[in-house]
C-alpha positions in Angstrom: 1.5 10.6 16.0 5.1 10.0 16.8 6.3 9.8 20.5 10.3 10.9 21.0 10.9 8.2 23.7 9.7 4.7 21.5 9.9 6.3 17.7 5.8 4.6 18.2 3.4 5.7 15.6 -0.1 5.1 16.1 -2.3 4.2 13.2 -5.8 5.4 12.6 -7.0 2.4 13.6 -5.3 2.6 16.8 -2.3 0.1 16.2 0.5 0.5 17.0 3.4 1.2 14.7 7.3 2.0 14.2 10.2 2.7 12.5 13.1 0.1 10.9 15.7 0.9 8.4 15.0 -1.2 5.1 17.6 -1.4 2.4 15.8 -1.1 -0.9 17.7 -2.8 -4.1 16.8 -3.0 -8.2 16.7 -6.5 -8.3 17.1 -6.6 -12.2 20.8 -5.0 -11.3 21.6 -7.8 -8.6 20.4 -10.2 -11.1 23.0 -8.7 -13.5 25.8 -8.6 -10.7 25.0 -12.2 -9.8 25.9 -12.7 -13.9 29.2 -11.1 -13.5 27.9 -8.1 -15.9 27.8 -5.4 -13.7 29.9 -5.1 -10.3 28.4 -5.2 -6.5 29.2 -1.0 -6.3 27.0 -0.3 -9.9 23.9 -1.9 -8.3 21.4 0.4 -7.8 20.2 0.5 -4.0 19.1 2.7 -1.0 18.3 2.6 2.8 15.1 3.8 3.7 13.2 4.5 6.9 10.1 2.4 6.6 7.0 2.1 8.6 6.0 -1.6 9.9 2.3 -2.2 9.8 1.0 -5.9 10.2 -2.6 -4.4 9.7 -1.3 -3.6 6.2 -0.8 -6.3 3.7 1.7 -4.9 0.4 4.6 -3.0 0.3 4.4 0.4 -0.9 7.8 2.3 -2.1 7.6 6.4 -2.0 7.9 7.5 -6.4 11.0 9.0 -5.1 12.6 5.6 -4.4 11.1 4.6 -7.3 12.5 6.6 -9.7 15.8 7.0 -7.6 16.4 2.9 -8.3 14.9 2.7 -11.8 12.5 0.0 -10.7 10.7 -1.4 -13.7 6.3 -0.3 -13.7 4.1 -2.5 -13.5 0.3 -2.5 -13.5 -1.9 -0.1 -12.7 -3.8 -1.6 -9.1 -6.7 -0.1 -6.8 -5.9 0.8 -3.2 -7.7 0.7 -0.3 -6.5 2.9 2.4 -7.4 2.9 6.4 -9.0 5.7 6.1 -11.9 4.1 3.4 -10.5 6.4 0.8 -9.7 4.5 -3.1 -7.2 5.4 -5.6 -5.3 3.5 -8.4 -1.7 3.5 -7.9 1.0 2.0 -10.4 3.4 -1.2 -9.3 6.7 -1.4 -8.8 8.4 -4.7 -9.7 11.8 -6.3 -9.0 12.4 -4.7 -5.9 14.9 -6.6 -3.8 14.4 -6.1 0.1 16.9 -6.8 2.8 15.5 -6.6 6.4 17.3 -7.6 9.1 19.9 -10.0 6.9 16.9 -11.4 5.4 16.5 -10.3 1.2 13.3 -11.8 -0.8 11.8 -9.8 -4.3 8.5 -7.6 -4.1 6.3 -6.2 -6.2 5.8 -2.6 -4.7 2.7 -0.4 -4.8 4.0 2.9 -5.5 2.9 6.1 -3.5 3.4 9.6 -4.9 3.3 11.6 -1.8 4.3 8.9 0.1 8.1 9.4 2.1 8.8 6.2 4.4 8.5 2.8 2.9 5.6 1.0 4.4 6.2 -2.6 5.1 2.9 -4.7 5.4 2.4 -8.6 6.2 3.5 -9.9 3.1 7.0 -8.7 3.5 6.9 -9.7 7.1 5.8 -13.6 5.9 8.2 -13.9 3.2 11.1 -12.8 5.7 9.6 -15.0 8.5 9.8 -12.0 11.0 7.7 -11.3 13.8 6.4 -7.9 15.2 7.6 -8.2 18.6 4.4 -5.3 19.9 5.4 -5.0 23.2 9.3 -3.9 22.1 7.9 -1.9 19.1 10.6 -4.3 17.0 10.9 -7.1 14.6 12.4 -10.4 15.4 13.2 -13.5 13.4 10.9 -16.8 14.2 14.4 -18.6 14.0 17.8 -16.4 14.3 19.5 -19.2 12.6 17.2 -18.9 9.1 13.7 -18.1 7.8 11.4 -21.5 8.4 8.6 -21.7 5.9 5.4 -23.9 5.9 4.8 -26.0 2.8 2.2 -28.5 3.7 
């Protein structure tokens, strides 16, 4: 359920969720950019509405995105969704995410029907940003750059 005065959607689980832009990238074509064999405006990328949910843990890409950016397939993975339902869904891999001026390299689970992006708690790690609940936003740990623990 989506509210027009906080863009707020509700999970089934009760939790809240919302809405952030996400620019999507083949990160195969940045790797080729970054070579000097192919220029910054041939690289293969997208903006996205996407759907932050902590409770979730993966990324998962819509096909459409999918197939829109050429991402390479990977394997073929079971799913687990809120609801209880299973299914086995195919990987995306080499998919370059920039959130907030932060970029790492996912592997994707891909949905069919799917139409947002839905970014879980493994993208949110690997950028260091926090769900801010209260605001309905994301925030960086440290403005200044992402802080990781290693011991």
């Amino acid at each position: 359920m989506q509210t027009s005065e906080n863009r707020r959607t509700i999970g089934a689980d009760g939790v809240g969720r919302f809405s952030v832009d996400v620019e999507i990238a083949n990160n195969d074509d940045l790797a080729l950019m970054r070579r000097g064999l192919l220029k910054p405006n041939q690289v293969r990328r997208e903006t996205v509405s996407g759907v932050v949910d902590s409770g979730a843990a993966m990324l998962v890409l819509p096909q459409s995105v999918v197939k829109q950016l050429d991402l390479p397939l990977g394997n073929l993975v079971s799913v687990r969704y809120a609801d209880g339902r299973r299914a086995h869904r195919r990987e995306a891999k080499a998919v370059s995410i920039t959130l907030l001026g932060r970029e790492a390299t996912f592997t994707a689970v891909i949905e069919p029907k799917r139409t947002q992006a839905l970014i879980g708690a493994i993208v949110l790690e690997a950028l260091d940003l926090l769900v801010d609940c209260k605001a309905q936003r994301l925030v960086p740990r440290d403005p200044r750059s992402p802080i990781y623990e290693i011991e």
